[in-house]
LUMMARSE-867356 format. One record per residue (C-alpha): residue number from 0; z, y, x. Coordinates in nm, 3 decimals, always signed. Each point is the difference from the previous one (the first is absolute). Example, Ala and Ser with C-alpha at 12.3 -4.5 7.8 and 13.67 -1.06 7.14 Angstrom:
% residues 2
NODE  nr      pz      py      px
NODE   0  +0.780  -0.450  +1.230
NODE   1  -0.066  +0.344  +0.137
% end
This chain:
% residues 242
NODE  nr      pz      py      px
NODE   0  +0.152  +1.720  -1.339
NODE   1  +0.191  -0.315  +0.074
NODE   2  +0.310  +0.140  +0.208
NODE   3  +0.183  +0.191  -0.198
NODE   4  +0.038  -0.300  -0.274
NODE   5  +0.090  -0.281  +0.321
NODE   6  +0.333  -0.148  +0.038
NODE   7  +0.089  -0.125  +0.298
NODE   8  +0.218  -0.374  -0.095
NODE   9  +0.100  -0.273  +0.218
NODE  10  -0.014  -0.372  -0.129
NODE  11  +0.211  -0.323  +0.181
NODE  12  -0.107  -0.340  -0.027
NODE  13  -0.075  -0.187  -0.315
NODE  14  -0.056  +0.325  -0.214
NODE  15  -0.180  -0.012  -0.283
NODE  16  -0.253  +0.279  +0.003
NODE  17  -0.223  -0.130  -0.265
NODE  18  +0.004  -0.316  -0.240
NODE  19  -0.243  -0.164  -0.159
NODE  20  -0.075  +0.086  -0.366
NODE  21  +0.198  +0.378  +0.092
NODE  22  -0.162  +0.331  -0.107
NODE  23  -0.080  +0.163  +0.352
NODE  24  +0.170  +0.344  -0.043
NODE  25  +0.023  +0.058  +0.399
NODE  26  -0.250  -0.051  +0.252
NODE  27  +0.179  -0.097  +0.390
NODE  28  -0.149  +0.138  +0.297
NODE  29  +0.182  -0.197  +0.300
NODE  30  +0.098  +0.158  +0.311
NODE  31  +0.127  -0.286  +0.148
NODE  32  +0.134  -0.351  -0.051
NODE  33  -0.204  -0.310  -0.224
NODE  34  -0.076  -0.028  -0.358
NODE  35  -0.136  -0.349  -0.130
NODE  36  -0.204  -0.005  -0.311
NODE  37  +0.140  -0.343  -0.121
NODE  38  -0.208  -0.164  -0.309
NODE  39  +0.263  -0.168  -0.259
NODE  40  -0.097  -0.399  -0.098
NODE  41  +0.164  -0.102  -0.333
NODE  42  +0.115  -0.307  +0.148
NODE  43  +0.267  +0.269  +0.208
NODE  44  -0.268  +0.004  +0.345
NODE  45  -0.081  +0.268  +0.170
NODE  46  -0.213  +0.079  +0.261
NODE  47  -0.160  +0.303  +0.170
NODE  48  -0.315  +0.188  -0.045
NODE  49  +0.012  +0.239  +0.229
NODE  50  +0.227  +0.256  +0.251
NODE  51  +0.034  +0.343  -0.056
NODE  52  +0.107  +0.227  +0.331
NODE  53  -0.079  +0.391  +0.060
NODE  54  -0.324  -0.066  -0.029
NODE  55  +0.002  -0.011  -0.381
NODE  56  +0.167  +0.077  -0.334
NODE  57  +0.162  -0.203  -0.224
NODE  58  -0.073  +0.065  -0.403
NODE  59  -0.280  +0.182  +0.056
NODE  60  -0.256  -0.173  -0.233
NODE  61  +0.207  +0.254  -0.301
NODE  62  -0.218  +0.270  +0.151
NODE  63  -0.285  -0.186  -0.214
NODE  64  +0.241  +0.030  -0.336
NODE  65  +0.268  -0.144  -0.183
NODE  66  +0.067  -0.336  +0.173
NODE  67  +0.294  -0.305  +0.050
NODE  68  +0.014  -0.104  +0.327
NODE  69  -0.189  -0.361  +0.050
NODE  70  +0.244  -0.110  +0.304
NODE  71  +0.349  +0.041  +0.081
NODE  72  +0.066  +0.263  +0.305
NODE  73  +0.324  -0.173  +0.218
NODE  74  +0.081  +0.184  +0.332
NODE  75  -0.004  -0.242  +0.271
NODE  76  +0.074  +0.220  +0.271
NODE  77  +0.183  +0.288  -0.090
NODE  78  -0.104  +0.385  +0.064
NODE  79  -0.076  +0.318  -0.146
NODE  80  -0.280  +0.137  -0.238
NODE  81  -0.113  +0.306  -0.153
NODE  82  -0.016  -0.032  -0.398
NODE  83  -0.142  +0.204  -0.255
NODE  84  -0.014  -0.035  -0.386
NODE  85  -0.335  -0.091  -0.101
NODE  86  -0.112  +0.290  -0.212
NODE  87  +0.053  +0.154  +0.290
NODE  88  -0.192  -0.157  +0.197
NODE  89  -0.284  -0.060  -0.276
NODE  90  -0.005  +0.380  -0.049
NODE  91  -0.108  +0.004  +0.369
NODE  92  -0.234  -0.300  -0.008
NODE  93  -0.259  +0.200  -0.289
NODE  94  +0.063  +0.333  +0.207
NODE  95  -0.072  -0.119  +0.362
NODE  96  -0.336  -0.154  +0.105
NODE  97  +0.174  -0.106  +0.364
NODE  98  +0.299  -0.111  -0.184
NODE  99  -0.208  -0.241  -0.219
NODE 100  -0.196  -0.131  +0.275
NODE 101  +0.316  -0.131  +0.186
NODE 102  +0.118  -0.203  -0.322
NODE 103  -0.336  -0.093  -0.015
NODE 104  -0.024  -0.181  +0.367
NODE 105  +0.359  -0.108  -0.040
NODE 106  -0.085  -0.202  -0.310
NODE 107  -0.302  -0.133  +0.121
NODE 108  +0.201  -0.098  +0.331
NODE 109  +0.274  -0.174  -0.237
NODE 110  -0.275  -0.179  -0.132
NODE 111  -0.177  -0.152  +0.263
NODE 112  +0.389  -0.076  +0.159
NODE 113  +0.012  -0.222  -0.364
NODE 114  -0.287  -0.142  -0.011
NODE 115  +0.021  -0.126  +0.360
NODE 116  +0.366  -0.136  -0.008
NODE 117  -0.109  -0.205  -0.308
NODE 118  -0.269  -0.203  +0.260
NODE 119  +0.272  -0.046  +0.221
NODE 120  +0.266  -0.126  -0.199
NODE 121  -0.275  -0.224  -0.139
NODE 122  -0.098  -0.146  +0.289
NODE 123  +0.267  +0.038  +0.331
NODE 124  +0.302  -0.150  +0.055
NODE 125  +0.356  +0.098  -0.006
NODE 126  +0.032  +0.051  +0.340
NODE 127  -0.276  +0.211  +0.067
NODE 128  +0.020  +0.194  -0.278
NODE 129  +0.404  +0.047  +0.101
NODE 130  -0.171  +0.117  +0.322
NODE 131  -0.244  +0.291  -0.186
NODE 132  +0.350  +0.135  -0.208
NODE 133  +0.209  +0.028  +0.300
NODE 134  -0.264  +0.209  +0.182
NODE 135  -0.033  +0.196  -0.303
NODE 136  +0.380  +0.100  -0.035
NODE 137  -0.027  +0.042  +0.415
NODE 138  -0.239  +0.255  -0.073
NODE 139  +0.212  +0.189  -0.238
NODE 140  +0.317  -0.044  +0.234
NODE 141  +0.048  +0.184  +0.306
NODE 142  +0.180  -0.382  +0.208
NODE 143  -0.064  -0.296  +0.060
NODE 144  +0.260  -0.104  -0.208
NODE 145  -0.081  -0.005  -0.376
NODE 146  +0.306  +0.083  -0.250
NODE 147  -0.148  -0.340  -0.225
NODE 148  +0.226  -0.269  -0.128
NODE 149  -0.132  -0.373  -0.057
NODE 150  +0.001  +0.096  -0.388
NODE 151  -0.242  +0.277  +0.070
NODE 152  -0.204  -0.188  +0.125
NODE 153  -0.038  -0.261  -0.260
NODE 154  -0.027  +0.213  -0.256
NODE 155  -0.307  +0.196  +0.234
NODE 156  -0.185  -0.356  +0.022
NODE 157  +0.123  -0.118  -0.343
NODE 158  +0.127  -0.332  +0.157
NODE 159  +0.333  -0.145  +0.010
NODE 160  +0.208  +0.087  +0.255
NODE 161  +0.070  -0.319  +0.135
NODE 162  -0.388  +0.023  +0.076
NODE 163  +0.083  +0.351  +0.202
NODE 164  +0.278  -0.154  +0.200
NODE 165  -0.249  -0.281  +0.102
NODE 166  -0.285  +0.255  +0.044
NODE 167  +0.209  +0.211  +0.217
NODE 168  +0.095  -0.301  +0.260
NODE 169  -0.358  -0.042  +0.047
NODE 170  -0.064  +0.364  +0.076
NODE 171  +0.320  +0.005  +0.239
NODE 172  -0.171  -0.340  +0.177
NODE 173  -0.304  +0.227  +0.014
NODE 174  +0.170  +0.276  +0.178
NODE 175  -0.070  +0.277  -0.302
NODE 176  +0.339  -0.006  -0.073
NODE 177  +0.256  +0.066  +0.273
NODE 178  +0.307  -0.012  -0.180
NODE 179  +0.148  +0.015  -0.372
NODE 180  +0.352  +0.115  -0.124
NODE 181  +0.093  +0.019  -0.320
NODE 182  -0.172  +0.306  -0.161
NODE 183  -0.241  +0.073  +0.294
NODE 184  -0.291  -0.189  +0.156
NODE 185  -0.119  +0.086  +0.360
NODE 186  -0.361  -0.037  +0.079
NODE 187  -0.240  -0.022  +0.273
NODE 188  -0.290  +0.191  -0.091
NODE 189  -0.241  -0.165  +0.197
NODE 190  +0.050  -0.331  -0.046
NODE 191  +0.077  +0.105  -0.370
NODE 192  -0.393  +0.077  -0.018
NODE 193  -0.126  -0.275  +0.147
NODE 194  +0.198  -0.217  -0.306
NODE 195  -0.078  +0.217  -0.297
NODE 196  -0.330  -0.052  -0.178
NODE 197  -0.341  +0.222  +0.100
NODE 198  +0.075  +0.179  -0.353
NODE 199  +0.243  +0.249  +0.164
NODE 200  -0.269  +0.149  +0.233
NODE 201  -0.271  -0.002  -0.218
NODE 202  +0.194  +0.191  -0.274
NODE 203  +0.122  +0.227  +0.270
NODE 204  -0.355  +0.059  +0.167
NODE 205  -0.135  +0.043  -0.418
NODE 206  +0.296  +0.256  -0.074
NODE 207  -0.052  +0.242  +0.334
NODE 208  -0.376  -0.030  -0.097
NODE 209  +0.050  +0.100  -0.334
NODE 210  +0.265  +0.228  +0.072
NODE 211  -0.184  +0.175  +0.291
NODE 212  -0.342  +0.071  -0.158
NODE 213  +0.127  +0.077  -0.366
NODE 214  +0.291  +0.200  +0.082
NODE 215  -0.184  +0.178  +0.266
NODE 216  -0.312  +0.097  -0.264
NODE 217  +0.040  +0.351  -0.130
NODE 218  +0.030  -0.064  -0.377
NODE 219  -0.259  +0.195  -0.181
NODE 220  +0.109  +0.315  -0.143
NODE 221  +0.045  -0.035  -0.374
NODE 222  +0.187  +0.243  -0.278
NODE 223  +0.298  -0.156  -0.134
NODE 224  +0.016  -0.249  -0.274
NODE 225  -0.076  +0.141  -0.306
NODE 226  +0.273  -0.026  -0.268
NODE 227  -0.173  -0.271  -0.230
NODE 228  -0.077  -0.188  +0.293
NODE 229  +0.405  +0.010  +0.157
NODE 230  +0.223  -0.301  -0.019
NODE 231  +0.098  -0.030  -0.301
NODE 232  +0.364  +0.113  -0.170
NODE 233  +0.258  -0.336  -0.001
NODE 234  +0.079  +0.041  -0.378
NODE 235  -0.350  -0.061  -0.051
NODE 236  +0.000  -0.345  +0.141
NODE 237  +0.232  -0.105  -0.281
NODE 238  -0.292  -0.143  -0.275
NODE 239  -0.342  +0.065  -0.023
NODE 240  -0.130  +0.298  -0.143
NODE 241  -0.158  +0.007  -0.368
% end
C-alpha cells in the first residue's frame, strides 16, 4: 500500500523538514542520517526534544488528522528518507491493522523519549547531558567522528555556545572526546558513557523493551476503518461545523 506512493529524497545539514506552526503535508521516513525535533522559545532559544534516526518517522502524528507541526524538524546529520504525502499514507493507516499498530508504538515511543528528556534537562548538567546527545548522534552515525559543529550543539542543549566550548574541554580532559576540528567532533565511546548521564541507557533499555514486545505482538486482526470513523478530509479542519 505504501510503496508505490514513497519517494526516495536526500536531505544535508540544517534542512528544514518541518517548522513549527506548518501544516504537515509529508510524513519523513529516514533511512539514514539525524533529524532533531527542536522546540522554538520566543525569546529566539532553542533546544532539543528528541532525535529521530531509521528507527522512526518524522510528521507522522497527521496520520491522526489535519495537524501543524508542534516542533521544528532541522537535519543535523544529513541522509536520506523515504517520503510520502500524507493522504497517502492516512489512506493506509484506516486500511491496515499492522500498519496502524507501528504508528501506534512509534508514537507511544516518541512519547516516553519526551517525557524523559524533560527530567533530564530538568535536573543534569550540561556536561552530562552533552554526553547522552553525542551518543545519540553516534548511534545514528556509522564513525566515531560526528559531522556536529559547536552551533549544533548549543542549539541541541539550548545553551550558549560559549557554554559548549567550555563543556567540550571538560569532556576532552575526560577522555570522551579525542579530538575536535572545525565541523567534526571525535569521540571515545567508552569513556563517552561513563560521562553522559544514566538517562541514555535507561531510555535505550525502555525503547528495545517497548520496541521488542509491542512490535513483536501480532496485532489483532480487525476490518478496516470504516469511512465515518477515517481521518478526517483537511478542508474540514477549516471552522467548526454548524
Amino acid at each position: 500500500m505504501l510503496k508505490p506512493h514513497l519517494q526516495n529524497v536526500a536531505f544535508g545539514v540544517d534542512t528544514v523538514l518541518l517548522r513549527s506552526g506548518d501544516e504537515i503535508d509529508q510524513v519523513y521516513f529516514p533511512s539514514s542520517g539525524a533529524i532533531a525535533f527542536m522546540v522554538d522559545m520566543p525569546d529566539g532559544h532553542t533546544v532539543a526534544t528528541t532525535l529521530m534516526g531509521p528507527e522512526g518517522a518524522v510528521g507522522v502524528l497527521a496520520v491522526l488528522g489535519p495537524s501543524r507541526s508542534p516542533v521544528t524538524a532541522t537535519v543535523r546529520v544529513a541522509g536520506t528518507a523515504l517520503q510520502i504525502p500524507v493522504p497517502k499514507l492516512q489512506s493506509a493507516f484506516a486500511r491496515s491493522a499492522a500498519i496502524r499498530h507501528v504508528l501506534h508504538v512509534h508514537v507511544r515511543t516518541q512519547l516516553l523519549q519526551l517525557q524523559h528528556v524533560a527530567a533530564c534537562n530538568a535536573l543534569h548538567s550540561v556536561e552530562r547531558r552533552m554526553g547522552r546527545w553525542l551518543l545519540e548522534l553516534h548511534d545514528r552515525v556509522a564513525a566515531d567522528v560526528l559531522p556536529l559543529t559547536q552551533e549544533a550543539l548549543a542549539q541541541l542543549l539550548g545553551v550558549r555556545r560559549t557554554t559548549v566550548t567550555l563543556t567540550m574541554s571538560r569532556l576532552r580532559a575526560a577522555g570522551a572526546i579525542r579530538s575536535e576540528r572545525r565541523g567534526f567532533i571525535e569521540i571515545d565511546r567508552n569513556r563517552l558513557e561513563n560521562v553522559a548521564c544514566e538517562c541514555y541507557a535507561v531510555m535505550q533499555a525502555r525503547l528495545g523493551r517497548s520496541y521488542d514486545e509491542e512490535l513483536s505482538a501480532v496485532p489483532r486482526a480487525a476490518a478496516p476503518l470504516q469511512a465515518d470513523a477515517t481521518v478526517p478530509e483537511r478542508k474540514a479542519a477549516s471552522g467548526p461545523k454548524e
